[in-house]
C-alpha positions in Angstrom: 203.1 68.5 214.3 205.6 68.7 211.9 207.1 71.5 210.5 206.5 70.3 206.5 203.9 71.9 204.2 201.7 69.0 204.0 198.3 68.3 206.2 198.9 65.5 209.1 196.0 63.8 211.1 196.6 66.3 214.0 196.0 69.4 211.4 192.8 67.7 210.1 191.8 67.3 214.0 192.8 70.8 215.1 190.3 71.8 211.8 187.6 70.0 213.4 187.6 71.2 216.7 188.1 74.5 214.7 185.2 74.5 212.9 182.7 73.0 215.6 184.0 75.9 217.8 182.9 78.5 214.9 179.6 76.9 214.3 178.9 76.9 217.8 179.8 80.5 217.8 177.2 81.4 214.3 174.5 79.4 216.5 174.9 81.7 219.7 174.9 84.5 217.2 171.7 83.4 215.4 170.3 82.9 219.1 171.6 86.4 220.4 170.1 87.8 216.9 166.7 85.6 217.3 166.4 87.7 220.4 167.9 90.9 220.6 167.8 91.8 216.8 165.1 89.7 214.8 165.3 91.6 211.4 168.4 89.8 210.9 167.2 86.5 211.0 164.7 84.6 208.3 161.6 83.6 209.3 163.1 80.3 208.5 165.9 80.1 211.0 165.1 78.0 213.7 166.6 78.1 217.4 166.6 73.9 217.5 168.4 73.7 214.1 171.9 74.0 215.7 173.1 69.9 214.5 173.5 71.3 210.8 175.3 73.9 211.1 177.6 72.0 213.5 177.7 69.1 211.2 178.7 72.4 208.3 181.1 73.5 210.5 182.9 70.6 211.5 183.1 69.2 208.1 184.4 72.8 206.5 186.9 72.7 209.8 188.7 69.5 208.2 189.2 71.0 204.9 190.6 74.0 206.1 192.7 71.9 208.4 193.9 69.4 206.0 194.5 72.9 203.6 196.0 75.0 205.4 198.6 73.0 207.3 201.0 74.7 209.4 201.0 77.8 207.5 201.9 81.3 209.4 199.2 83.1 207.0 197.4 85.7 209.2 194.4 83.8 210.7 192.2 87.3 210.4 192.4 86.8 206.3 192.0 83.3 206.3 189.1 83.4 208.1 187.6 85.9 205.9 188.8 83.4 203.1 187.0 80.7 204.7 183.5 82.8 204.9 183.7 83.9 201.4 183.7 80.5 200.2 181.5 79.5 202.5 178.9 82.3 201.5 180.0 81.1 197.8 179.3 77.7 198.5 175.5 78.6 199.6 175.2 79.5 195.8 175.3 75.9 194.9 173.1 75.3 197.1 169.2 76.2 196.1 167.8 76.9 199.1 170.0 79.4 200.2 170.6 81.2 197.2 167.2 81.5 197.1 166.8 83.0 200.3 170.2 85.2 199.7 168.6 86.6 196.7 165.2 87.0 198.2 166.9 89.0 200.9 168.6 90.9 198.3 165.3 91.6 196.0 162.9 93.0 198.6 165.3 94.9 200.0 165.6 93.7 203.1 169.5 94.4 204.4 169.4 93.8 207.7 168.5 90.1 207.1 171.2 89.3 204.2 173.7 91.2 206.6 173.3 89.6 209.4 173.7 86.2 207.1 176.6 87.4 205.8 178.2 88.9 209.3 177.0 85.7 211.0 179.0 83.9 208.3 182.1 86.2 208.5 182.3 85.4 212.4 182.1 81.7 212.0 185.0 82.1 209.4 187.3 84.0 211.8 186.3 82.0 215.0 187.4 79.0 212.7 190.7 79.9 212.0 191.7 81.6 215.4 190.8 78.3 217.0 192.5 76.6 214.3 195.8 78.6 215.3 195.3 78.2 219.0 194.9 74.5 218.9 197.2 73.7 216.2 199.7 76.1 218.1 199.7 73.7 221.0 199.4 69.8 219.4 
């Protein structure tokens, strides 16, 4: 990689890798949760639905790649960056506001927790694999 500012092919790469590696972690999470703690999961999460949130995941990794370059930022704050906007991003998107707010109305915490933790993980397992792989291309 170079050492300039701007994205290359290999940071864009590095973000996809990134970001399949955090959506593969918010599925084993969801899974772990489906099993060991089901009030924070919605009825509506499924154990087979694992290609959209990949698909998510690999697709946010690029951006952040092609973003954030070879910046020395702390990964930590990025990746709480990235799940904030991800979790803002889900307000555009009817469904899961919906289901955000409906967790939010009746009260029930553990399940709009455990959306938002699940979230925050997949943001910070994002951009600590960014830094390891871009670290080595």
């Amino acid at each position: 990689m170079s050492d300039n500012k701007s994205a290359s092919f290999g940071d864009v790469a590095a973000g996809l890798a990134a970001g399949v590696v955090g959506a593969a972690v918010l599925v084993a999470m969801r899974r772990f949760d489906r099993k060991y703690a089901p009030r924070t999961i919605g009825d509506d999460d499924r154990d087979s639905d694992w290609i959209a949130p990949l698909g998510y995941g690999a697709i946010l990794g690029m951006l952040y790649g092609s973003l954030n370059g070879r910046s020395r930022r702390s990964r930590l704050a990025d990746g709480v960056k990235l799940a904030g906007s991800l979790m803002a991003s889900q307000l555009l998107d009817r469904p899961s506001m919906l289901k955000l707010f409906k967790f939010a109305r009746d009260g029930d915490l553990p399940r709009l927790f455990g959306e938002m933790l699940r979230h925050l993980t997949y943001g910070v397992a994002t951009s600590i694999a960014f830094g390891w792989i871009d670290d080595r291309v």
